[in-house]
LUMTOR-718313 format. One line per 10 residues: number of its first residue (from 1); for each residue x, y, z of C-alpha. Coordinates in Angstrom, 3 decimals, decimal comma, m for minus. Example, Ala and Ser with C-alpha at 12.3 -4.5 7.8 and 13.67 -1.06 7.14 Angstrom:
2
1 = 12,300/m4,500/7,800 ~ 13,670/m1,060/7,140
***
This chain:
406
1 = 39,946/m79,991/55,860 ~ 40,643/m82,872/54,331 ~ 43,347/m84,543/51,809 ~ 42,810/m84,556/47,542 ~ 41,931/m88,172/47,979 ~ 38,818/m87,826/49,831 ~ 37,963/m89,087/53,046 ~ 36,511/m87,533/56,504 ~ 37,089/m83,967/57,198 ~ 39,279/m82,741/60,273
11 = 38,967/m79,095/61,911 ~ 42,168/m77,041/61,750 ~ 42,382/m75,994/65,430 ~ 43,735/m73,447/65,328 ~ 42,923/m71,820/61,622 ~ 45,456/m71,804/59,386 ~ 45,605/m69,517/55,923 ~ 45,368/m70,959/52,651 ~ 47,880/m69,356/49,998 ~ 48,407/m70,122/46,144
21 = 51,739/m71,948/46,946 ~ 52,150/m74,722/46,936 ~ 48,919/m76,624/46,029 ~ 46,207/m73,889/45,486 ~ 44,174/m73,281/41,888 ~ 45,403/m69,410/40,896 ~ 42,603/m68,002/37,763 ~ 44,805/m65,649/35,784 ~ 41,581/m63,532/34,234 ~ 40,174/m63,035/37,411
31 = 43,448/m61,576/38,717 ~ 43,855/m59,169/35,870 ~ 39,872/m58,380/36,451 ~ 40,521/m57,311/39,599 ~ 43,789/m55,059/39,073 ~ 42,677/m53,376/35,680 ~ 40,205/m49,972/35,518 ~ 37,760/m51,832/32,993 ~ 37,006/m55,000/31,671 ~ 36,301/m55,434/27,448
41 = 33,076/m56,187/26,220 ~ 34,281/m59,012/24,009 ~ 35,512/m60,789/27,654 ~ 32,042/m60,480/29,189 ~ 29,507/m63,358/28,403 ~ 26,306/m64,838/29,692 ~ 23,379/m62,784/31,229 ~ 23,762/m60,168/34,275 ~ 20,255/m60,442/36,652 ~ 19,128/m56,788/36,917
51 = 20,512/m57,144/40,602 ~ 24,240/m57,560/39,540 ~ 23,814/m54,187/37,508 ~ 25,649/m51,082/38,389 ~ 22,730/m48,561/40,103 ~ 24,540/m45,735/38,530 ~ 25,027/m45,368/33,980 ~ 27,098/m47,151/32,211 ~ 29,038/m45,964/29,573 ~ 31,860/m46,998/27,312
61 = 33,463/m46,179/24,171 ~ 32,358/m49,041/22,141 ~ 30,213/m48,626/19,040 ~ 27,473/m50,502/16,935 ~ 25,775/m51,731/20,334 ~ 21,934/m51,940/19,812 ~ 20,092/m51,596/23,571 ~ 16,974/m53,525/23,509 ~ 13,862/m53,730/25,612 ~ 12,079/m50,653/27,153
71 = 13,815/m47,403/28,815 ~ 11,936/m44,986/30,985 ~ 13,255/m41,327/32,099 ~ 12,986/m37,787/30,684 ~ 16,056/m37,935/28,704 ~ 17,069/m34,579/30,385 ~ 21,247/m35,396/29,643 ~ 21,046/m36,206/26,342 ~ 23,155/m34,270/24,030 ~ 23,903/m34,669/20,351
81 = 20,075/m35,743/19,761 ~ 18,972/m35,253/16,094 ~ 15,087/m33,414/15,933 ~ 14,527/m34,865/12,454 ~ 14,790/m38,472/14,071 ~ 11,620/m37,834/16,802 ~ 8,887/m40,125/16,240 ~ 5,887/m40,630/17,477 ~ 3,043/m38,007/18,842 ~ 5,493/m36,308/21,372
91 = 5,874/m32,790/21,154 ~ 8,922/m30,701/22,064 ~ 8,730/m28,094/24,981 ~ 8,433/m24,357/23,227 ~ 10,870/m23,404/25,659 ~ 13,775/m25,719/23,826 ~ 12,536/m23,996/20,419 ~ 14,827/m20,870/18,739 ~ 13,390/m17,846/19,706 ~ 12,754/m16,717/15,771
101 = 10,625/m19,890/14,976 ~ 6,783/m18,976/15,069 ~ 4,252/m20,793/16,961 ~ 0,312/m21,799/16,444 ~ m1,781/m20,481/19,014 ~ 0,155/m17,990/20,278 ~ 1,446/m14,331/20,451 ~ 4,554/m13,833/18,965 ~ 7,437/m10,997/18,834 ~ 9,565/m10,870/15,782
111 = 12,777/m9,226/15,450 ~ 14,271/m10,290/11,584 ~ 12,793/m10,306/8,036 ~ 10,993/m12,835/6,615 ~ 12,521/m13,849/3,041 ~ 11,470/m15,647/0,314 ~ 13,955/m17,287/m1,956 ~ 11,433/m19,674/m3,431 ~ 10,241/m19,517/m7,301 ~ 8,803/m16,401/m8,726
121 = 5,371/m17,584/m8,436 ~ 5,821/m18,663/m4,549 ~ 4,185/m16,539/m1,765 ~ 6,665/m15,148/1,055 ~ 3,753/m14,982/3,805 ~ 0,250/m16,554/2,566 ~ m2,478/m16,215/5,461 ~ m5,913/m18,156/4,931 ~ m9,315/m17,422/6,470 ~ m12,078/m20,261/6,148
131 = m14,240/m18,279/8,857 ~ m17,100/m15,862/7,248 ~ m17,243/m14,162/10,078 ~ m13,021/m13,755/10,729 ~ m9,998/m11,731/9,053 ~ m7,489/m13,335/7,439 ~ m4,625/m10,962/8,180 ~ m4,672/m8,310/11,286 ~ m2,233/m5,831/11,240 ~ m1,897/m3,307/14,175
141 = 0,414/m0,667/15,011 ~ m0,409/0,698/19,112 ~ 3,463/2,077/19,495 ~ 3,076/5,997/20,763 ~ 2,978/8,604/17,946 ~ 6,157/9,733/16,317 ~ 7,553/11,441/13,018 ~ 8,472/10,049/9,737 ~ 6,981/8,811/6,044 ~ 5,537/5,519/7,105
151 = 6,604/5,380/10,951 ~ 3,225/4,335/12,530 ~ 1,866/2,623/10,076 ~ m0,049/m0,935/10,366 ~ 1,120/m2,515/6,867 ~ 3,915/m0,840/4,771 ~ 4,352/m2,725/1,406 ~ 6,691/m1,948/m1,596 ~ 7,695/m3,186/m4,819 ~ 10,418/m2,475/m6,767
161 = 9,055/m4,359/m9,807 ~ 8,516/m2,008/m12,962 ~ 5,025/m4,169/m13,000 ~ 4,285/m5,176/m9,461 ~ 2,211/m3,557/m7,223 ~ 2,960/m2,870/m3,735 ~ m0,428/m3,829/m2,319 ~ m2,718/m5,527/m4,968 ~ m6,461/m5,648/m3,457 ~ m8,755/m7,972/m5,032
171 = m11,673/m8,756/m3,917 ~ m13,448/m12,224/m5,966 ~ m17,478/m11,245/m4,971 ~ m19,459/m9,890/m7,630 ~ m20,750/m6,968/m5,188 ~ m17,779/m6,583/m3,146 ~ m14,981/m3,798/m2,616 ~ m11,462/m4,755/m3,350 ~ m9,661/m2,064/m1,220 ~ m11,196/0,306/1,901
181 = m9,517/2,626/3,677 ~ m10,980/5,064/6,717 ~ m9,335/7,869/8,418 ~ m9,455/10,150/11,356 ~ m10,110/7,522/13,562 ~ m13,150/6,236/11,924 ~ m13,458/2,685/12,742 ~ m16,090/1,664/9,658 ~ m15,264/3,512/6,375 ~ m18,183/3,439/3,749
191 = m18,738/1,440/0,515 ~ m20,724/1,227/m1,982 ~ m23,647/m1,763/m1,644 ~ m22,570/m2,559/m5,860 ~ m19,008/m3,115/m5,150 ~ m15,869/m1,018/m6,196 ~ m12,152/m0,943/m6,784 ~ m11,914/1,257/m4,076 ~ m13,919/3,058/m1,147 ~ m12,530/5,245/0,639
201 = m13,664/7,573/3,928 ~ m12,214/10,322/5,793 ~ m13,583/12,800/8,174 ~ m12,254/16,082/6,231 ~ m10,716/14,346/3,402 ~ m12,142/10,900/1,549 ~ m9,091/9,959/m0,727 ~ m5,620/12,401/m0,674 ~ m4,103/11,574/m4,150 ~ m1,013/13,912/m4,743
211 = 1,717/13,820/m8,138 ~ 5,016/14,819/m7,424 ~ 6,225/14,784/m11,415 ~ 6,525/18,532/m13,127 ~ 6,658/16,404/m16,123 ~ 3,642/17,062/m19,396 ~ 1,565/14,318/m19,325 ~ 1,642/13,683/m15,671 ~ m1,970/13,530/m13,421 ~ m3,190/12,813/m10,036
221 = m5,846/10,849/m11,021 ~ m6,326/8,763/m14,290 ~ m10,194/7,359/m14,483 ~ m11,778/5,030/m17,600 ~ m15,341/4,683/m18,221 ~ m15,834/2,128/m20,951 ~ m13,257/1,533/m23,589 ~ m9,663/3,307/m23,029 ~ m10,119/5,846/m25,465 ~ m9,956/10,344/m25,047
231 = m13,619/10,139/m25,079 ~ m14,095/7,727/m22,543 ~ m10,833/8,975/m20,191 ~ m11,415/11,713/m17,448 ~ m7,927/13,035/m16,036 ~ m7,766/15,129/m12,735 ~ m5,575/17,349/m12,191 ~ m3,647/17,151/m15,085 ~ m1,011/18,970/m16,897 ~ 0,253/18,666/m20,782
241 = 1,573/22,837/m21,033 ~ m1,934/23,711/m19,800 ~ m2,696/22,910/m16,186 ~ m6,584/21,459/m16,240 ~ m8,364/20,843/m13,157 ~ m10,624/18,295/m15,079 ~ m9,713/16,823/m18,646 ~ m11,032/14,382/m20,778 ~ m14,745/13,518/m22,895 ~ m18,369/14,306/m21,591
251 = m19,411/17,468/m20,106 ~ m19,171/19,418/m17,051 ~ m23,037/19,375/m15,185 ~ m24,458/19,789/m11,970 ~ m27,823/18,706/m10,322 ~ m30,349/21,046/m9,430 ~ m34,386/20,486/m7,773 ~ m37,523/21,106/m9,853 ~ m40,496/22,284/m8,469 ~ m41,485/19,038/m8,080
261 = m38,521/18,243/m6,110 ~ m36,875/15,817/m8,747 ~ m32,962/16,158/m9,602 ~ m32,653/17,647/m13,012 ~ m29,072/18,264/m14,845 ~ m27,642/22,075/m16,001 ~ m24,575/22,134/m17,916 ~ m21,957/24,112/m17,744 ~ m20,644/26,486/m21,131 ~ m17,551/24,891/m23,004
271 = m15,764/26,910/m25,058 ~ m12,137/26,339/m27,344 ~ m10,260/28,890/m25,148 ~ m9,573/29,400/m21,566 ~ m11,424/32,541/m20,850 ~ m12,843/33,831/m17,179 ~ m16,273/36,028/m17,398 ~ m16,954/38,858/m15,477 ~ m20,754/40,312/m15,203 ~ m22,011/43,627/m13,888
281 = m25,032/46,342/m14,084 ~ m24,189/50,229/m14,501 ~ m26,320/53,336/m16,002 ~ m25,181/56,430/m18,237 ~ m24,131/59,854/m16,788 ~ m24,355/62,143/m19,645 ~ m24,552/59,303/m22,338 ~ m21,292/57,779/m20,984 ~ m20,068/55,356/m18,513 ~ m16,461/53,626/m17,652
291 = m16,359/50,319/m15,941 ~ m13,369/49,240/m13,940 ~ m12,982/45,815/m14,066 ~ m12,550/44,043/m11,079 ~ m8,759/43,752/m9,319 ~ m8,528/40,414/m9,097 ~ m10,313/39,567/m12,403 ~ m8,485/42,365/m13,974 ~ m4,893/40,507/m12,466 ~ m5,598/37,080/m14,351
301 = m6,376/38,061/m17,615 ~ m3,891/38,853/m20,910 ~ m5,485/42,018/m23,106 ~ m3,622/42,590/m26,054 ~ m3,712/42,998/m29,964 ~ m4,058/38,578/m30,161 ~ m5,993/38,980/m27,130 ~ m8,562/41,506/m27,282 ~ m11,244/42,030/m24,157 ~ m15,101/40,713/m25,227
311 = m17,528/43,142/m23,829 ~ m21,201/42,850/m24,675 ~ m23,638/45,814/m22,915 ~ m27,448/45,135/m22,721 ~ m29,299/49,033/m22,722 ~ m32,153/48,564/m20,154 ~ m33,545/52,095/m20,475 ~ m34,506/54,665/m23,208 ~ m30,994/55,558/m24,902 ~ m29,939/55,830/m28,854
321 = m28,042/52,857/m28,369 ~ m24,650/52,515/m26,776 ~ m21,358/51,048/m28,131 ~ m18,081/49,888/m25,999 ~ m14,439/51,595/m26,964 ~ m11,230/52,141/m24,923 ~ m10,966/48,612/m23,590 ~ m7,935/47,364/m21,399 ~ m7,172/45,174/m18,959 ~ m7,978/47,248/m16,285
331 = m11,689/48,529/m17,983 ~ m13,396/50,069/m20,470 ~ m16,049/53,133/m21,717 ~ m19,633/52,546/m22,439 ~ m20,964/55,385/m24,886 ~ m24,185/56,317/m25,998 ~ m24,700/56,273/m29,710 ~ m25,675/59,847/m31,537 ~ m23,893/61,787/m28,913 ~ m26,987/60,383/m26,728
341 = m26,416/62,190/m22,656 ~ m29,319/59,665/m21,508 ~ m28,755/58,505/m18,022 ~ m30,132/54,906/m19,145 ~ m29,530/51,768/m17,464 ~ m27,579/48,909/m18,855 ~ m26,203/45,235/m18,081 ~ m22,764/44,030/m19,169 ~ m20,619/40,822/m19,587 ~ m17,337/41,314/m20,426
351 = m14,967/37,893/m21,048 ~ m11,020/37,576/m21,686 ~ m8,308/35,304/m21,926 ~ m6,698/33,867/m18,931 ~ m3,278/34,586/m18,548 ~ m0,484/32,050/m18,641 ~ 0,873/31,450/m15,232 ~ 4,719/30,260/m14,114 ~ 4,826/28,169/m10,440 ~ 8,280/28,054/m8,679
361 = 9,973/27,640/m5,371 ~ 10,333/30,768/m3,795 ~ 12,751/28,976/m1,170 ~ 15,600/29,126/m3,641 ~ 17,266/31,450/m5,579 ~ 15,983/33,451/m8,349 ~ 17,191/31,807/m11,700 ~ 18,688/28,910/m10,135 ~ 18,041/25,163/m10,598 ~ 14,469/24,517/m9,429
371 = 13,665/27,796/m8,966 ~ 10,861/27,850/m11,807 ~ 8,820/24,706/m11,853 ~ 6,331/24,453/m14,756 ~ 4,412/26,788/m17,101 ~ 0,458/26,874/m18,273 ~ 0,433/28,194/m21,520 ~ m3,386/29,158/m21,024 ~ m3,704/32,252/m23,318 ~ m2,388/30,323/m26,409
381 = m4,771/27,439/m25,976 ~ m7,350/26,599/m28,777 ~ m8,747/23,626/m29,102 ~ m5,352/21,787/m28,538 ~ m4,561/18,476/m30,325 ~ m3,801/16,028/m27,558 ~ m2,728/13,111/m30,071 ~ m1,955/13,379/m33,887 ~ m2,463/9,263/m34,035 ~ m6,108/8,775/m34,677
391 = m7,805/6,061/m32,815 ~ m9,596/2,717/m33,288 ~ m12,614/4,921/m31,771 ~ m14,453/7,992/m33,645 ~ m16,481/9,793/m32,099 ~ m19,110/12,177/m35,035 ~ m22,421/14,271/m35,133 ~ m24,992/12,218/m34,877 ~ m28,298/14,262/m36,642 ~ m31,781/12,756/m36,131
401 = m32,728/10,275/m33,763 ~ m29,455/8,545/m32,154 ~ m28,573/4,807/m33,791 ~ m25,497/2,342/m33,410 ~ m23,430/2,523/m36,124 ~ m22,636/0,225/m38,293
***
């Protein structure tokens, strides 16, 4: 040691302790740095080598500190981060992702609804296809068989717009179909090469159309060829009072060969009532003859006084002539004229009115609600009027050679 005033140093033999009293220097800040848990920010200054740092984090409570320089780790601890702040082309494990977000490029299982609360124009779910060759939306449905209206099925859509559609199928080629649809497992339904609204294939059935309404003026099938008008409309299976299997403008035809093999068109009769025909041969006993119609004929036709049984006999054999009398609904006598007893042959054709017919539920009771469901007034039918409002259309006998009208 050696005195304040300098000099030569002597060894303390043996050592002695140095204390703060009397003459020692005693640093007040580095006493209370070494008794308190932590030491304030604001107190530290100067630089710490990387070597003085802690090895382990460091964390405090203070705020507005900005780190600077470059950090390296996975960030597996952090908590409280904010997704929308990411930058950069680093991508986010799936596995961190809510289950109900969807994912590119992969299979996924949904278990909620998809809404749309956007404007009335937006699309809830718009799938694209830029690939000739691919489909823009696949739907598929492999879960085993089971019961119900539309359990099973690949795409069930429904509207409950009084204008909307619950599948609209549009399809923007010139040649192409905008809806197909193939049953009993047939994997390619067939189309027509020209386009169409709608093709549609089945092994026992092509297209199942059913209408649930009782209502007049209700159809299964509504069809337009040309301009919207009763000439040009075709209902099937419609019902207005009279049931009709077919109704609207045109005829009713069929294709037959030619002995040259080519298609050629017959036409079926029209007439302004609804009246079933009935044809038969028979020959005279005596100069007389009674015909019994047959049962079944006989059980859908109405004889009366506004209702009378047509019968028209063809003689095919040597007689005096032969008139018809004592017609019903269940016959009628064929008598030779001149109180003839030839035994001549003869043809006959024989045509009444069909009878009106009632359909009800014979599951409930009789005279209770729903029991009877609609009546076909066919009997009373004449050329009905199916609209007293004349249209912007006329149809008229054309004589001569056929011309537009001017």
């Amino acid at each position: 040691m050696r005195s304040n005033g300098g000099g030569s140093f002597t060894a303390l033999n043996p050592l002695q302790e140095l204390t703060p009293a009397p003459n020692a220097i005693y640093a007040p800040n580095a006493g209370a740095a070494a008794s308190a848990a932590s030491v304030a920010a604001s107190n530290i200054s100067g630089a710490f080598l990387p070597t003085q740092l802690p090895a382990g984090l460091v964390t405090n409570t203070e705020t507005g500190v900005t780190l600077g320089g470059a950090f390296s780790g996975n960030g597996a601890v952090l908590t409280i981060l904010n997704a929308a702040s990411l930058t950069g082309s680093q991508s986010l494990p799936v596995a961190v992702l809510p289950t109900n977000v969807a994912f590119l490029n992969s299979n996924e299982t949904f278990t909620g609804q998809l809404t749309n609360t956007g404007s009335a124009s937006s699309q809830q779910l718009l799938v694209q296809n830029s690939n000739a060759a691919g489909i823009a939306l696949y739907a598929l449905n492999n879960a085993p068989s089971t019961s119900g209206f539309y359990y099973g099925t690949g795409v069930y859509a429904a509207t409950s717009q009084p204008n909307g559609f619950g599948v609209y199928a549009l399809n923007l080629d010139a040649t192409g179909a905008g809806l197909i649809a193939a049953g009993n497992d047939i994997t390619a339904g067939y189309y027509l090469t020209a386009g169409s609204g709608l093709a549609a294939t089945g092994l026992t059935c092509g297209a199942y159309v059913v209408n649930t309404s009782l209502a007049s003026g209700s159809e299964s099938i509504y069809t337009i060829n040309g301009n919207a008008e009763d000439n040009n409309v075709v209902r099937i299976n419609y019902y207005n009072g009279v049931l009709y299997k077919i109704y609207g403008g045109g005829t009713v035809s069929t294709l037959v060969k030619d002995t040259e093999n080519k298609t050629r068109v017959m036409f079926a009769p029209e007439a302004p009532e609804v009246l079933f025909e009935d044809y038969g041969n028979a020959q005279l006993t005596n100069g007389k003859a009674h015909i019994a119609l047959d049962p079944v004929f006989a059980a859908n036709i109405v004889v009366d006084a506004a209702h009378p049984l047509r019968v028209f006999v063809q003689a095919e054999g040597d007689c005096n002539g032969v008139y018809v009398t004592a017609k019903s609904d269940t016959g009628f006598d064929v008598v030779e004229l001149a109180h003839g007893a030839s035994a001549a042959a003869f043809a006959w054709h024989a045509v009444a009115s069909r009878a009106d017919e009632a359909t009800y539920d014979t599951t409930k009771a009789a005279n209770g609600p729903g029991k009877q469901g609609r009546i076909s007034h066919y009997s009373t039918a004449r050329f009905p009027l199916t609209t007293n409002t004349p249209t912007a259309w006329h149809t008229v006998k054309i004589s001569g050679n056929p011309r537009l009208l001017n």
